[in-house]
PDB file of N, CA, C, O and CB in Angstrom:
ATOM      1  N   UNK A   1      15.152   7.173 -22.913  1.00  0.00           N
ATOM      2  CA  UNK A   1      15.469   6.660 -21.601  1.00  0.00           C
ATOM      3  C   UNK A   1      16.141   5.304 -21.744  1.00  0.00           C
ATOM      4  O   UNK A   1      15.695   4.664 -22.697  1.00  0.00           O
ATOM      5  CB  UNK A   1      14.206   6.562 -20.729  1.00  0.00           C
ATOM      6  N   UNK A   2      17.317   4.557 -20.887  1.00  0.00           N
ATOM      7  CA  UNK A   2      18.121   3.549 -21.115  1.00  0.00           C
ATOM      8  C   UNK A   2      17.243   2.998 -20.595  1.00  0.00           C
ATOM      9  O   UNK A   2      16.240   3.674 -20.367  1.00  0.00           O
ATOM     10  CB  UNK A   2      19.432   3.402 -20.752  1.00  0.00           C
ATOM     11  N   UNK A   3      17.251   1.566 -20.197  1.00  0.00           N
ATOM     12  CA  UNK A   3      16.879   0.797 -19.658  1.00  0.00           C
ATOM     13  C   UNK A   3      17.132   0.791 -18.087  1.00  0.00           C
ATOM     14  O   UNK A   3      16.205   0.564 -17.309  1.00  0.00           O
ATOM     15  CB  UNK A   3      17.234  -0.057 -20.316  1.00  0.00           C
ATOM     16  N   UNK A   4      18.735   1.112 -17.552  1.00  0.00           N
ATOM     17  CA  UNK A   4      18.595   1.444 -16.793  1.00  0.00           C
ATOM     18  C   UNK A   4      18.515   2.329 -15.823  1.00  0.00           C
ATOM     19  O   UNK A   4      18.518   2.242 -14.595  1.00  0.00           O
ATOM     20  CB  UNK A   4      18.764   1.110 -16.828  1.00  0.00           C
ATOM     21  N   UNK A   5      18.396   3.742 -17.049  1.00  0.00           N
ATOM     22  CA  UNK A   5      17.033   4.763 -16.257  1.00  0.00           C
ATOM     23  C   UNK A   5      14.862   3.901 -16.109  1.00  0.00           C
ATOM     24  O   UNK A   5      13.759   4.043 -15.581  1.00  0.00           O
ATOM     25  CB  UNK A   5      16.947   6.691 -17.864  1.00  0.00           C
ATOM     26  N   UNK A   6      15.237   3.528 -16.541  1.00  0.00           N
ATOM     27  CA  UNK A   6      13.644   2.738 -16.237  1.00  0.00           C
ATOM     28  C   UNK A   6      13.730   2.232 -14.894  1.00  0.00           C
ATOM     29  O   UNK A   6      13.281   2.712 -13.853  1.00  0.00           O
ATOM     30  CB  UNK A   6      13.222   1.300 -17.300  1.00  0.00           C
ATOM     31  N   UNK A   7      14.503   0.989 -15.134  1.00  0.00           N
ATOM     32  CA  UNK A   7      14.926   0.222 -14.250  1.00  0.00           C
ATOM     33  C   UNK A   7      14.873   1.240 -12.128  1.00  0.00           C
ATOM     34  O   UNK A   7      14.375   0.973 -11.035  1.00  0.00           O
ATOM     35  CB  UNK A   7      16.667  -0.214 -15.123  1.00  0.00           C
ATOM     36  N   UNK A   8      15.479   2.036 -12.554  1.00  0.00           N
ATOM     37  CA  UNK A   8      15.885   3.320 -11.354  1.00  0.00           C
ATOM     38  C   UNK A   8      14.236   3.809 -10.973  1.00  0.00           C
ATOM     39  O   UNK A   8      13.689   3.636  -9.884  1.00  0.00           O
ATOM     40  CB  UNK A   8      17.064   5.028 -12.229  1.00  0.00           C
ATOM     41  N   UNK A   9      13.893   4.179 -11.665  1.00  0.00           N
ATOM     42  CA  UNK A   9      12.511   5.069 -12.145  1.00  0.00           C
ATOM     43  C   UNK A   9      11.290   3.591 -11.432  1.00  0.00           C
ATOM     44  O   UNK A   9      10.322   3.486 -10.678  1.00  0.00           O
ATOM     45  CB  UNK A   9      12.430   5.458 -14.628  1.00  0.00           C
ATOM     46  N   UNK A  10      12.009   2.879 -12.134  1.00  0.00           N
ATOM     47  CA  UNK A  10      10.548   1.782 -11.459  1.00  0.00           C
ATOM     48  C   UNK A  10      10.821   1.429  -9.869  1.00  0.00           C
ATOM     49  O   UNK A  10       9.829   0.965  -9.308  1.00  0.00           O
ATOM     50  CB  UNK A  10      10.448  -0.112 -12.411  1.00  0.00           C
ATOM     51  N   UNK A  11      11.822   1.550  -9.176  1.00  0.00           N
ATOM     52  CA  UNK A  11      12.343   1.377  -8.065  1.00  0.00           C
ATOM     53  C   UNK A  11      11.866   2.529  -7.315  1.00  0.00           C
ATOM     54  O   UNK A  11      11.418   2.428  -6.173  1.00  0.00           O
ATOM     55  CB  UNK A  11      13.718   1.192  -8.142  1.00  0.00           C
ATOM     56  N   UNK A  12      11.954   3.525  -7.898  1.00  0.00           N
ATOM     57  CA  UNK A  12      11.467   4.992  -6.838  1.00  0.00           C
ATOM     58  C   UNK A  12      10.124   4.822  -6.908  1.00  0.00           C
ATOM     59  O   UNK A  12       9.676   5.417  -5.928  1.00  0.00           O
ATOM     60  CB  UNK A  12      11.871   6.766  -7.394  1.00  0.00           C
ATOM     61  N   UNK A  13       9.148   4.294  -7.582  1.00  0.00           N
ATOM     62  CA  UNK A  13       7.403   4.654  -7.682  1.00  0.00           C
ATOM     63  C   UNK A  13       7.139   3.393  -7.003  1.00  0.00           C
ATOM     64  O   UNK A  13       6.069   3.282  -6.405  1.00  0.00           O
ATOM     65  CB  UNK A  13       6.486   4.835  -9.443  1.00  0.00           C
ATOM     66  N   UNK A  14       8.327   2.009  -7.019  1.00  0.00           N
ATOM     67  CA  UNK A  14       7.936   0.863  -6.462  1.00  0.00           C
ATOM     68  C   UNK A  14       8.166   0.984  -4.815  1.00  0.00           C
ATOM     69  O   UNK A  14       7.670   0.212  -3.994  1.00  0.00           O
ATOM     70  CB  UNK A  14       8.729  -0.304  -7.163  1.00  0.00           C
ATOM     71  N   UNK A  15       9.039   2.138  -4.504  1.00  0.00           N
ATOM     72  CA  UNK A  15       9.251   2.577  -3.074  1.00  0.00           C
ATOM     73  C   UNK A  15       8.002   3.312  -2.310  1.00  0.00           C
ATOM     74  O   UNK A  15       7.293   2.938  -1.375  1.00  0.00           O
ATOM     75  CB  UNK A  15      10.464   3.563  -3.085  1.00  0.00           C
ATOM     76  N   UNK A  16       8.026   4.635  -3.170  1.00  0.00           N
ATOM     77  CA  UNK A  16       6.945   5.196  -2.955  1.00  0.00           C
ATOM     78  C   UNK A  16       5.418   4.821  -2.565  1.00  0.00           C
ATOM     79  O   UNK A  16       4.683   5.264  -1.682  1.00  0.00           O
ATOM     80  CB  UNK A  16       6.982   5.663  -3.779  1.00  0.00           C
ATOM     81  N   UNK A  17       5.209   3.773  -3.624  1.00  0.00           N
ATOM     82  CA  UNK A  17       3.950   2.869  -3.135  1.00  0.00           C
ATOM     83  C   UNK A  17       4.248   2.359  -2.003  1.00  0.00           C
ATOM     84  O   UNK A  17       3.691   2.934  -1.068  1.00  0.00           O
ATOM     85  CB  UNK A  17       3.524   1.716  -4.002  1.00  0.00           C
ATOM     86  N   UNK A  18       4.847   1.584  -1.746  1.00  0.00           N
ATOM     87  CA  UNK A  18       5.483   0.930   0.066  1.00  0.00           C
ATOM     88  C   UNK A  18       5.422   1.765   1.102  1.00  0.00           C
ATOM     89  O   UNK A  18       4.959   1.499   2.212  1.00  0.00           O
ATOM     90  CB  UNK A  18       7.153   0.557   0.249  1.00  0.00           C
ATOM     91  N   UNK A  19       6.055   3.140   0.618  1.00  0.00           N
ATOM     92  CA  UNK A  19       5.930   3.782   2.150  1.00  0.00           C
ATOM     93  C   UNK A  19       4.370   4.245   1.976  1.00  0.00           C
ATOM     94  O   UNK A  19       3.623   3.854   2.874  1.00  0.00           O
ATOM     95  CB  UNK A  19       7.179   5.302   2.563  1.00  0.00           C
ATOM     96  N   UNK A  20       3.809   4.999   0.972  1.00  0.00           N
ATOM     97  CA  UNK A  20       2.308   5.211   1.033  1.00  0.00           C
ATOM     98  C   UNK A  20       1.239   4.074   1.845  1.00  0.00           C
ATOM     99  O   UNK A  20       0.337   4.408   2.613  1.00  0.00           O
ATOM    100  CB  UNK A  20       1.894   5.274  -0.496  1.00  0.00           C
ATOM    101  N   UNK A  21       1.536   2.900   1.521  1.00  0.00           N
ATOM    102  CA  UNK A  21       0.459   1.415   1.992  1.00  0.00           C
ATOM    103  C   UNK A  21       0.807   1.891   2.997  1.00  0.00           C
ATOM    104  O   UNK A  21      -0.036   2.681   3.422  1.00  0.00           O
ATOM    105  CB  UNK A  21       0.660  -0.411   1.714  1.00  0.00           C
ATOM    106  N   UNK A  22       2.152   1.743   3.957  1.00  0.00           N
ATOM    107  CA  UNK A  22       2.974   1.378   5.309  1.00  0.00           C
ATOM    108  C   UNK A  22       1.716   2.802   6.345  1.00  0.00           C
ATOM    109  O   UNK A  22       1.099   2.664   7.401  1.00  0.00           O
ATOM    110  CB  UNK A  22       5.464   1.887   5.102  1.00  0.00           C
ATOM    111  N   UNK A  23       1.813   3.950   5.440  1.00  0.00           N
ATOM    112  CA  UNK A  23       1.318   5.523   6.375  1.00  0.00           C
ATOM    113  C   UNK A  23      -0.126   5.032   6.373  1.00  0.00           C
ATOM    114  O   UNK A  23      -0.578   5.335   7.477  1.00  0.00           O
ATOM    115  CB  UNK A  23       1.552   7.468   5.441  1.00  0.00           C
ATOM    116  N   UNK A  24      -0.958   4.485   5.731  1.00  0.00           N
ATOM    117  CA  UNK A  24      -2.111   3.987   5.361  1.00  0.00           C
ATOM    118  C   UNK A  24      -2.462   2.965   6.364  1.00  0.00           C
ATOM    119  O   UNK A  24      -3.633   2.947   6.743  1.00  0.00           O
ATOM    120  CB  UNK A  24      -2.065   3.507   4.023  1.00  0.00           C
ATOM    121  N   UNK A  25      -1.885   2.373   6.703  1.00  0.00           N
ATOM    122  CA  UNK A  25      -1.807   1.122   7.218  1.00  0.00           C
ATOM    123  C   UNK A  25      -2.100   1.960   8.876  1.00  0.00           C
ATOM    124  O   UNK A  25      -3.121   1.882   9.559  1.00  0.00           O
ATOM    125  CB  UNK A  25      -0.145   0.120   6.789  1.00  0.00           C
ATOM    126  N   UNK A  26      -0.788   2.761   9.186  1.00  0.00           N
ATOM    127  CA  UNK A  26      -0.581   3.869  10.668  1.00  0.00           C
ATOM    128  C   UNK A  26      -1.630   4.258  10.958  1.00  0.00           C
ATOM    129  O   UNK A  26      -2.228   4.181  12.032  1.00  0.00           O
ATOM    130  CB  UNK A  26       0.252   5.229  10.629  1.00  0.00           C
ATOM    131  N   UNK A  27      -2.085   4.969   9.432  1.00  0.00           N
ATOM    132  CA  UNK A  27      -3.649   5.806   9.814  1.00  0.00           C
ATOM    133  C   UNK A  27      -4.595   5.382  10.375  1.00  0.00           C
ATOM    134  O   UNK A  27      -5.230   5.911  11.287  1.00  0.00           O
ATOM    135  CB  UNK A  27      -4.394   6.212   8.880  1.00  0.00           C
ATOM    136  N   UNK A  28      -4.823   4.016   9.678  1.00  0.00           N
ATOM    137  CA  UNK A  28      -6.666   3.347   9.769  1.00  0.00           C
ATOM    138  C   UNK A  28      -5.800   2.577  11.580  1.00  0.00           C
ATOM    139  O   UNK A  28      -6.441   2.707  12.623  1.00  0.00           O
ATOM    140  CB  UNK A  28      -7.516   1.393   7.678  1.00  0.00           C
ATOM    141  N   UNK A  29      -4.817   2.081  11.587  1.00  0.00           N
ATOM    142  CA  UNK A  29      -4.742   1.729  12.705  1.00  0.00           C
ATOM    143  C   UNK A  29      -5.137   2.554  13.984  1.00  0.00           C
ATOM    144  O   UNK A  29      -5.666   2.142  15.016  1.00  0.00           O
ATOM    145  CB  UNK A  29      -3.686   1.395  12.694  1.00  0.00           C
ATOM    146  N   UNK A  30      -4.659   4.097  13.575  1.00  0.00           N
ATOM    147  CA  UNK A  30      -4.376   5.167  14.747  1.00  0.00           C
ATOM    148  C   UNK A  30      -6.142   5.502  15.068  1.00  0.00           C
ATOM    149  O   UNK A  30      -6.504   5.512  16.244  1.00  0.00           O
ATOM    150  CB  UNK A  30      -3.233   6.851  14.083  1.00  0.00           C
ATOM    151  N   UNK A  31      -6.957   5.713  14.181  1.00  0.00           N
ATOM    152  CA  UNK A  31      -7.730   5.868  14.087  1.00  0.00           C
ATOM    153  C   UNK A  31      -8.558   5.066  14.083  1.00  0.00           C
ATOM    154  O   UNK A  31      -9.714   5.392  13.811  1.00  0.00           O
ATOM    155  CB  UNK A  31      -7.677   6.346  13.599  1.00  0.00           C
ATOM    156  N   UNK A  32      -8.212   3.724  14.394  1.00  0.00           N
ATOM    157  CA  UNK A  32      -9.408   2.494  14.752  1.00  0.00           C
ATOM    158  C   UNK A  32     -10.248   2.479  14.072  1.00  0.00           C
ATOM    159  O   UNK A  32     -11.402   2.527  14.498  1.00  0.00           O
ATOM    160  CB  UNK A  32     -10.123   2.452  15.915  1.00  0.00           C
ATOM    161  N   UNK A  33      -9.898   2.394  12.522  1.00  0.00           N
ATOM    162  CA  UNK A  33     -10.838   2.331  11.389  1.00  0.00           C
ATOM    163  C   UNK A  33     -10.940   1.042  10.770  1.00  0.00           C
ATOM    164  O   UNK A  33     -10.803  -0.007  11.398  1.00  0.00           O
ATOM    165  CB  UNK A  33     -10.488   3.265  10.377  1.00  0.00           C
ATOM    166  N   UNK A  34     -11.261   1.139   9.125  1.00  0.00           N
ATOM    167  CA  UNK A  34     -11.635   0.223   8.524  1.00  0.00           C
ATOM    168  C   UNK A  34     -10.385   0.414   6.999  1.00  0.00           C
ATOM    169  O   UNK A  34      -9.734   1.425   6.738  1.00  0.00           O
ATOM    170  CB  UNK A  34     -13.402   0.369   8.382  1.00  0.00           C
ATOM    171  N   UNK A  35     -10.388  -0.681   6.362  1.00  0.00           N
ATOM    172  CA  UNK A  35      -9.391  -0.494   5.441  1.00  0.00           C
ATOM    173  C   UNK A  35      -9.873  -1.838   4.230  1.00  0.00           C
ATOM    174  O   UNK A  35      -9.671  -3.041   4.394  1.00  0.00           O
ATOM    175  CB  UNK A  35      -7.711  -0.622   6.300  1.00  0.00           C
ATOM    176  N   UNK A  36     -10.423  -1.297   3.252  1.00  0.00           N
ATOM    177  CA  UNK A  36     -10.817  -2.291   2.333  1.00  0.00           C
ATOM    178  C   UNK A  36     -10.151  -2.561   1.649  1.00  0.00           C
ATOM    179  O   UNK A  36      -9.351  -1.638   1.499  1.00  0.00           O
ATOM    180  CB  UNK A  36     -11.650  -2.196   1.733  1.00  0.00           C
ATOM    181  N   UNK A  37      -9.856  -3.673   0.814  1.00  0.00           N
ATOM    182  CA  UNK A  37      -9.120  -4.062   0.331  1.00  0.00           C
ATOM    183  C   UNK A  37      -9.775  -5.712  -0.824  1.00  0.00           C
ATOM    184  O   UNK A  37     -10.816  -6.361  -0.723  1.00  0.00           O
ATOM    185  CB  UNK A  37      -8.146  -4.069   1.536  1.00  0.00           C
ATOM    186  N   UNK A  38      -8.694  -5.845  -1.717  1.00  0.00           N
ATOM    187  CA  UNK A  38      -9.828  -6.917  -2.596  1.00  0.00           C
ATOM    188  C   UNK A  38      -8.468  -8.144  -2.209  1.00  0.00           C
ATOM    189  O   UNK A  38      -7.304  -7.813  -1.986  1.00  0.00           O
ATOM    190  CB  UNK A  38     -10.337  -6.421  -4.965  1.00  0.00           C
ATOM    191  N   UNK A  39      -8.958  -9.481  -2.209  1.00  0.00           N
ATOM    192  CA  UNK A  39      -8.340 -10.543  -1.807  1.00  0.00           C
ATOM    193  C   UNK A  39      -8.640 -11.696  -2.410  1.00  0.00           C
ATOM    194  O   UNK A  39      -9.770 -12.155  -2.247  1.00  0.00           O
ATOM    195  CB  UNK A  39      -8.469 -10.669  -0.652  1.00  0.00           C
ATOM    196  N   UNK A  40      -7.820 -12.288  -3.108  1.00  0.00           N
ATOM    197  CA  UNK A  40      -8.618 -13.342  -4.297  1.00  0.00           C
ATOM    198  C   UNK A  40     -10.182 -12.992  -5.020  1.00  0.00           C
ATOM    199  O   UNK A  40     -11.197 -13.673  -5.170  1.00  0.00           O
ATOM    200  CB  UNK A  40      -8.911 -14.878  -3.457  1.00  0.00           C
ATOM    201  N   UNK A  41      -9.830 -11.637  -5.360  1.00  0.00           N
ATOM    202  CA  UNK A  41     -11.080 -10.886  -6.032  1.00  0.00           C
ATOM    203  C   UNK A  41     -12.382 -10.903  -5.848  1.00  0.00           C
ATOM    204  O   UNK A  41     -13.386 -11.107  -6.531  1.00  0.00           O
ATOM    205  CB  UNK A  41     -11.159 -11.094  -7.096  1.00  0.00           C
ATOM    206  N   UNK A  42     -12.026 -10.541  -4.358  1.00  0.00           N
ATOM    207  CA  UNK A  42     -13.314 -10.518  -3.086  1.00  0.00           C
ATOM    208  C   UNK A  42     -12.930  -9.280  -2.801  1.00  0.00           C
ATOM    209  O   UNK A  42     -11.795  -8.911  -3.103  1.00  0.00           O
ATOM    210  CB  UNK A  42     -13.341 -11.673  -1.584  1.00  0.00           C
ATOM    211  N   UNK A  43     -13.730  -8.533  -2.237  1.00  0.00           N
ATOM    212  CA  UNK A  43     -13.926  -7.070  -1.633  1.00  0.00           C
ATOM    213  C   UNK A  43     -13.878  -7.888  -0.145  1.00  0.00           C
ATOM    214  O   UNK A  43     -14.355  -8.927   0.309  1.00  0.00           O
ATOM    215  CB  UNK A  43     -15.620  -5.985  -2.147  1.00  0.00           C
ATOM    216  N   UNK A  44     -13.096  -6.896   0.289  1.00  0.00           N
ATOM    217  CA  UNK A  44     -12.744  -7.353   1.900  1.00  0.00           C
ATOM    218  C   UNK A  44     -12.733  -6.229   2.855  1.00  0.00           C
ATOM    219  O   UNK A  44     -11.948  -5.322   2.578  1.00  0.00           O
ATOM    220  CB  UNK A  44     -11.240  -8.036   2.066  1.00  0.00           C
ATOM    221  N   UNK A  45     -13.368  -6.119   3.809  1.00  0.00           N
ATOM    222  CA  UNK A  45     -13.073  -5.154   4.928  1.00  0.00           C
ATOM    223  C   UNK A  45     -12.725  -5.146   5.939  1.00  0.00           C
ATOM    224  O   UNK A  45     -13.643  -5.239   6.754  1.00  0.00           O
ATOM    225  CB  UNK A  45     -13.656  -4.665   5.212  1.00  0.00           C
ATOM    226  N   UNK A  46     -11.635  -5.064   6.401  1.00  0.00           N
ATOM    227  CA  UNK A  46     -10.340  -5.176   7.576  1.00  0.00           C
ATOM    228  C   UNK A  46     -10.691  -3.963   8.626  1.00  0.00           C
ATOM    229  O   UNK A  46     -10.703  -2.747   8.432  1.00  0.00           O
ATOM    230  CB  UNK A  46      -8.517  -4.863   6.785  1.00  0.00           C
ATOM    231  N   UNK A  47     -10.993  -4.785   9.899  1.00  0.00           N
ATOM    232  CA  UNK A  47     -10.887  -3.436  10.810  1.00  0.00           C
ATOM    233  C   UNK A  47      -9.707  -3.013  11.331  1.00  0.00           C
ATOM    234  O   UNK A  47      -8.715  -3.577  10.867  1.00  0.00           O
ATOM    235  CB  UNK A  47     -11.649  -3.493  11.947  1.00  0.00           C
ATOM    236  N   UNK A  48      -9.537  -2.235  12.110  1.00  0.00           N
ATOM    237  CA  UNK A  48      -7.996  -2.137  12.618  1.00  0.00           C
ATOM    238  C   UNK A  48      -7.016  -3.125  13.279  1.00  0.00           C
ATOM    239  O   UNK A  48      -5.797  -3.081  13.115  1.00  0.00           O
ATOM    240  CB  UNK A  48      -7.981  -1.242  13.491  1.00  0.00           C
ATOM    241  N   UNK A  49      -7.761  -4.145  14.152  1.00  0.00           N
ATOM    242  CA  UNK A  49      -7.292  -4.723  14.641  1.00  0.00           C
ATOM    243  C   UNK A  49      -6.525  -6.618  14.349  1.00  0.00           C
ATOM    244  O   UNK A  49      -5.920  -7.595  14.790  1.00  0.00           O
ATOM    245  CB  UNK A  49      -8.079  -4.326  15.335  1.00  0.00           C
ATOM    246  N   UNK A  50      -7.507  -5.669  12.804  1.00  0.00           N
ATOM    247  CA  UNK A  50      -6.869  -7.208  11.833  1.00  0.00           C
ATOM    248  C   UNK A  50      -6.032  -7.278  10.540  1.00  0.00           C
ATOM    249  O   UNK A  50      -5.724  -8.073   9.652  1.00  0.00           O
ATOM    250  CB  UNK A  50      -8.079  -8.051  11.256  1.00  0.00           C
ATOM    251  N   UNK A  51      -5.788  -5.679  11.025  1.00  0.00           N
ATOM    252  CA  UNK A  51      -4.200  -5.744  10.165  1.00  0.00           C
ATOM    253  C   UNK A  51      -3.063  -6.048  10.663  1.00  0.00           C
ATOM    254  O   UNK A  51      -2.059  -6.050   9.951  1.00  0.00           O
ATOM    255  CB  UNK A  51      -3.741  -4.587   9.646  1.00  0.00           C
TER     256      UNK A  51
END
């Protein structure tokens, strides 16, 4: 693989993650849930309305 097949390759999985968080984000909102998450290496739990 060249470098900039990597380069390409790290851009599509670095996309992919983005839209995955973004639908994640829709969900716990739509559904007036909870969404944990770690934050200066604290366990954190976000309700919907504080994302």
């Amino acid at each position: 693989m060249s470098e900039n097949d990597i380069k390409q390759l790290q851009e599509k999985v670095d996309e992919a993650i983005r839209k995955t968080q973004e639908k994640l984000v829709e969900k716990v909102k739509r559904e007036d849930g909870q969404l944990v998450v770690t934050r200066d290496g604290q366990v954190v739990t976000l309700n919907a309305d504080q994302i």
